[in-house]
N, C-alpha and C positions, 0 to 999 in steps of 0.2 A: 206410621205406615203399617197396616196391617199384612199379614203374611198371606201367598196364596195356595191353595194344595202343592202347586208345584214344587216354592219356595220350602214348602215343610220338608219336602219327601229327605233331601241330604240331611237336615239335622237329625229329621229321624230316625235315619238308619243311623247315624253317629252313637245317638244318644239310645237306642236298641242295643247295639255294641256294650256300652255300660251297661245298661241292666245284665246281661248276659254274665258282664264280671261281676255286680252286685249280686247274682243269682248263686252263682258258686260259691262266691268266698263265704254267703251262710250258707249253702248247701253241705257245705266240709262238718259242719255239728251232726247232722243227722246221722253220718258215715260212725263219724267220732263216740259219740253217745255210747253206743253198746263195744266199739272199739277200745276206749278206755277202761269202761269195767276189766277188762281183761287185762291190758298189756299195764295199768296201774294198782290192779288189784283191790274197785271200788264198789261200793252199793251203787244202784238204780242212783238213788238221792244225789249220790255225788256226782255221777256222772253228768246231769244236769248242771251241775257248777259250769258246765261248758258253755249251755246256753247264758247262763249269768252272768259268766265272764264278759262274751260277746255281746248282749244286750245291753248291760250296765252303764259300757260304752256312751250310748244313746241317750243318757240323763247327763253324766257329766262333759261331754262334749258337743249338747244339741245347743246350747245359747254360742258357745265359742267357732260354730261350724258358720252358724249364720253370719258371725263377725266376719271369718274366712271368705266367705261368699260374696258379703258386699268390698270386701277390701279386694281380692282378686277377682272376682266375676266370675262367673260360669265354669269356662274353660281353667282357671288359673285354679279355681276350689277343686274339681275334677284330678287335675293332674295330680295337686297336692294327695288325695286320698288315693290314687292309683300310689303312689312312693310307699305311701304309710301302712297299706297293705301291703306290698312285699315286703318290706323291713318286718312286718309280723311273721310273714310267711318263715323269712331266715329263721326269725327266732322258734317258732315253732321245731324248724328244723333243728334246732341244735337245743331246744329242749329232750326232745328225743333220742336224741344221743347220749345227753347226759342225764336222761330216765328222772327228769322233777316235773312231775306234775304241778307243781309251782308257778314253773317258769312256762308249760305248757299254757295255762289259767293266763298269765301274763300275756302272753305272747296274742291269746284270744280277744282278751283286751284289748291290746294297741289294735289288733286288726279293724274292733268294733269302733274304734277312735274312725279307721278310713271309713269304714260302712259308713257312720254317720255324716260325713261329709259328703260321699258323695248320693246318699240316699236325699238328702238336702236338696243337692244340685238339682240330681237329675227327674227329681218329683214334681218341685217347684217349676223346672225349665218346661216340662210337656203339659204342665196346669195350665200353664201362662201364654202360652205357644202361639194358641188357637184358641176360636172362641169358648167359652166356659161351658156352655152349655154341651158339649162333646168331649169335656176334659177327657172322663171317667170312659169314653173310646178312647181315648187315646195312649189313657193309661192303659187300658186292656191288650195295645198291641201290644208295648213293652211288658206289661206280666206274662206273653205270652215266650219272650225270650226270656225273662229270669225263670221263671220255671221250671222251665227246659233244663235251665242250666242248673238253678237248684239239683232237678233228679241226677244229672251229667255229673254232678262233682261225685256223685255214689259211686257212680258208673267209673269214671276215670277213677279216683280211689283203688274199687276195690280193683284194677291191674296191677297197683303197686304192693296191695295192704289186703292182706287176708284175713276173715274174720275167725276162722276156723281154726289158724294158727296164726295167733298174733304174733308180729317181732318186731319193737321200738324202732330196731337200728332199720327198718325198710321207711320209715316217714322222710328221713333227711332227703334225699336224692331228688325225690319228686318236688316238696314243697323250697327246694332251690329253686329248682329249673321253674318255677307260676313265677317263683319272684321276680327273674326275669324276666319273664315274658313281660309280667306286670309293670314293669318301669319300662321298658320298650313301649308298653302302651300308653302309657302316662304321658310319654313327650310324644309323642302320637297328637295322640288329645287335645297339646295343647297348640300348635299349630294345624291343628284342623280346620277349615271352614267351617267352624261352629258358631252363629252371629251371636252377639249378648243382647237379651232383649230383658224388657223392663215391664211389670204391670202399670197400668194404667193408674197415675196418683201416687208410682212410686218416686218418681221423681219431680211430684208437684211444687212449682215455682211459679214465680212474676213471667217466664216466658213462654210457659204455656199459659197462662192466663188463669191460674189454677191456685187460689190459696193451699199452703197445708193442712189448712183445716174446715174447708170447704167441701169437701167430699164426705165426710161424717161426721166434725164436728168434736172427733175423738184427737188424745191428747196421749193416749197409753192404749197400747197392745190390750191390756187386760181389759180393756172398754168391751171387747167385742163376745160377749159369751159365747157365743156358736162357735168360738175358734178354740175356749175353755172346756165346751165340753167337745171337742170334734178330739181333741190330745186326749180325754179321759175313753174317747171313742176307739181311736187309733190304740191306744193303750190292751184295751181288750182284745183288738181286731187280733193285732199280730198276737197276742197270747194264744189265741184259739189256733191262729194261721200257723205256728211253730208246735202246737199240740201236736195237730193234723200231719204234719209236713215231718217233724221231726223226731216221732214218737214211734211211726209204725214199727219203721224196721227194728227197734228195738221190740215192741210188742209181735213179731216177727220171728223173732230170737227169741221170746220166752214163751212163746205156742209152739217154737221148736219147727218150722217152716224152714222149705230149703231155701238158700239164697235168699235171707233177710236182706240183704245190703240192698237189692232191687224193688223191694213193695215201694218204696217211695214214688217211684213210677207212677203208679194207682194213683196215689193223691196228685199228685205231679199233672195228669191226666185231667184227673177231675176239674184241676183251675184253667185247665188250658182252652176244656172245653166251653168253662163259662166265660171265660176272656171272650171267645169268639162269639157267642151269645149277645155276649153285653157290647161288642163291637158294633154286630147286626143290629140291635133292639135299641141301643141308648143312640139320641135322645127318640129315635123315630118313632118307636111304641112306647117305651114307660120310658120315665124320667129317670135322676140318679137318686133320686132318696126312694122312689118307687122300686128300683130294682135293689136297693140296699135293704126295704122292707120284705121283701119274694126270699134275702138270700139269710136272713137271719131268721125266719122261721122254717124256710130249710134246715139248718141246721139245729135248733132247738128239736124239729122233729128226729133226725138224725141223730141225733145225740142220748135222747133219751132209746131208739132204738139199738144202740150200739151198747147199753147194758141188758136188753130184754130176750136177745137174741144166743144163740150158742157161740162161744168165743171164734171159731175157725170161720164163723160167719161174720162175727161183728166187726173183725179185722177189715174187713172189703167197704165195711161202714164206715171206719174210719178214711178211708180213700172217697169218700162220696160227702166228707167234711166238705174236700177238695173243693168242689163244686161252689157247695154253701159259702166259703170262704173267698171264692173266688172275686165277687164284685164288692167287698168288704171296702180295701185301701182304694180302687178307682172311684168309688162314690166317696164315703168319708172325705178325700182328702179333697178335693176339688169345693165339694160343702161347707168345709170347717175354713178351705182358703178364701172364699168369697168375700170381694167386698174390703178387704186390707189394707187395696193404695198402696201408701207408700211403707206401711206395715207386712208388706208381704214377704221378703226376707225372712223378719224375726217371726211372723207367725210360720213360716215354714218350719224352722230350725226349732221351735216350739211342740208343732206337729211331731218331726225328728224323735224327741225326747220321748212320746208317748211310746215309743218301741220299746221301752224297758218293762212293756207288756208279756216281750217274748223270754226276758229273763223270770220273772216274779211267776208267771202263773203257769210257765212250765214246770219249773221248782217245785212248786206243790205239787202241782200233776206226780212227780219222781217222789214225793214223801206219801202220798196217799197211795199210789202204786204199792209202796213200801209195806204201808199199815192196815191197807184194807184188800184192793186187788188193782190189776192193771186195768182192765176192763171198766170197773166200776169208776176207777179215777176220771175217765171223760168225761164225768158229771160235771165236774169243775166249769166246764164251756156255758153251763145254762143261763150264768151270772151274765156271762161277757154279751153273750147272743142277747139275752134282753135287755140290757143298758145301750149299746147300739140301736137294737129296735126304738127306743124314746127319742136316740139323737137323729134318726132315719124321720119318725112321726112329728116330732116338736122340737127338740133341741137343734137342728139344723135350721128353724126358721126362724130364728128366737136372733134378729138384723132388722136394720133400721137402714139402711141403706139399698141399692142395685146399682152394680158397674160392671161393663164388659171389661175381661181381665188382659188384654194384652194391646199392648202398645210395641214397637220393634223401634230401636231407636241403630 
């Protein structure tokens, strides 16, 4: 049974609601980044460890999240990583307290353990939704709520946490009171009208009429290259997407700009605007690899202007990453899902892992900062941008099959 506009409209303002918490709980790095330098007393380099901790998440829990998934479905994975985020949030808290950047690092981790879970859920459920061909709108509305809430976590932040005078002992209070909130939301979740729906050949049997092995003929996940390279896709995506997003305000703070905590805005902006772009335009004028192709030589151009230019200028270039970055993850993923069956789960959760895009190549971004300049460091993007552009051109068509992806059972 296919779903109709109407039927989508509750799940997705439900599963809006998630991205919103997916948007924050990484928007907290951005804030944190040049926070830490100070109240730990770190290099650029280290401070990044924030993002590393948080990313890394995404390689060692992308296969066991997929397990998660298909063992409790939809809503049951959801709730799970709403818990597992506030149990980080506490520790976070009482990291701060007792001043270890150790157990801070830690505490980023287990968060990234939830992120993974429910970046899973809730990616795969709005792929699968509706039909394929409109995934990457549909993703654009939900980027348009993480986003938001990305810049929002700065914003709320900096009321508790000041950059100008840092104090450890101000973190506790706030990230208690999310953790609650966060488990309130959790069992929310899971008695919601949220229906569990299935792609099409994920559950192929004798009573649909459907061998297992009749829809492609594949016997292993690894069969599907487009899904191999769509993870080495994704990979890049979000490295660039956490350059852009999680970099300024620190680059903000060392052009010595007032209210660094707020540039993220800018970028914040930039994606919001192409969400809406790509909501208008996909599939009606260009396609999703079409518009995947428009957004990674935006950026390539971008990118090299953002060293060409005066630094008080090229900061506002990095907000116009935003943009470029913008239709990244709603094309990729929907491309690299296609076509799965009953493989869709585990290529989601596979997808998932490619996020340890956003620990690796922010890293460097913080060691070349270090060695060369800040500015210069956004070179690092030219790699990511043109490896995307091949899976946009060729590596996305590189299927031996076609199926509409959603089936509602």
């Amino acid at each position: 049974m296919k779903m109709t506009q109407k039927d989508l409209l509750v799940p997705m303002i439900i599963i809006a609601s998630m991205y919103i918490v997916l948007g924050f709980t990484i928007g907290i790095n951005a804030f944190f980044v040049p926070f830490v330098q100070q109240a730990f007393n770190v290099s650029t380099a280290m401070s990044y460890l924030i993002m590393t901790a948080t990313f890394s998440a995404y390689v060692v829990f992308g296969v066991p999240s997929g397990i998660i998934i298909k063992w409790l479905g939809y809503k049951g994975g959801i709730t799970t990583a709403f818990i597992i985020i506030a149990l980080s949030f506490l520790l976070v808290g009482y990291s701060a307290h007792i001043n270890s950047f150790t157990l801070f690092l830690f505490s980023l981790f287990i968060s990234g353990i939830g992120q993974t879970l429910l970046t899973g859920a809730i990616n795969s459920y709005v792929t699968i939704i509706g039909p394929y061909e409109s995934a990457a709108r549909r993703i654009c509305i939900m980027g348009i709520s993480d986003k938001l809430a990305f810049s929002g976590a700065s914003l709320i932040l900096a009321l508790f946490l000041d950059l100008s005078s840092v104090n450890l002992n101000d973190v506790a209070i706030p990230f208690y009171g999310i953790a609650g909130v966060l488990t309130v939301m959790g069992i929310l979740s899971y008695y919601s009208p949220l229906p569990e729906i299935k792609a099409v050949g994920e559950d192929a049997d004798e009573e649909e009429g459907i061998s297992v092995h009749d829809s492609s003929n594949k016997t292993s996940i690894f069969q599907y290259p487009h899904l191999i390279l769509g993870v080495i896709a994704i990979f890049f995506d979000i490295g660039v997407e956490i350059i852009a997003l999680g970099t300024i305000n620190d680059y903000a703070a060392v052009l010595n700009l007032p209210s660094p905590e707020h540039y993220v805005w800018y970028t914040s902006i930039g994606m919001v605007l192409g969400y809406i772009i790509g909501f208008n335009f996909i599939p009606k004028f260009v396609s999703q690899s079409q518009a995947l192709v428009l957004c990674c030589l935006l950026g390539i151009a971008t990118t090299l202007a953002i060293v060409l230019v005066a630094p008080e200028i090229s900061i506002y270039l990095v907000a116009l990453l935003g943009l470029a970055n913008s239709l990244l993850w709603p094309a990729i993923f929907p491309l690299a899902l296609q076509d799965l069956g009953r493989f869709t789960k585990t290529g989601s959760s596979l997808l998932v892992m490619g996020i340890i895009g956003g620990a690796v190549i922010p890293l460097i971004f913080g060691y070349v900062a270090d060695l060369w300049s800040y500015q210069n460091a956004y070179l690092i993007c030219i790699p990511s941008y043109l490896f995307i552009l091949y899976f946009a051109l060729s590596g996305s068509k590189i299927r031996t099959v076609n199926l509409s992806l959603v089936e509602v059972h």
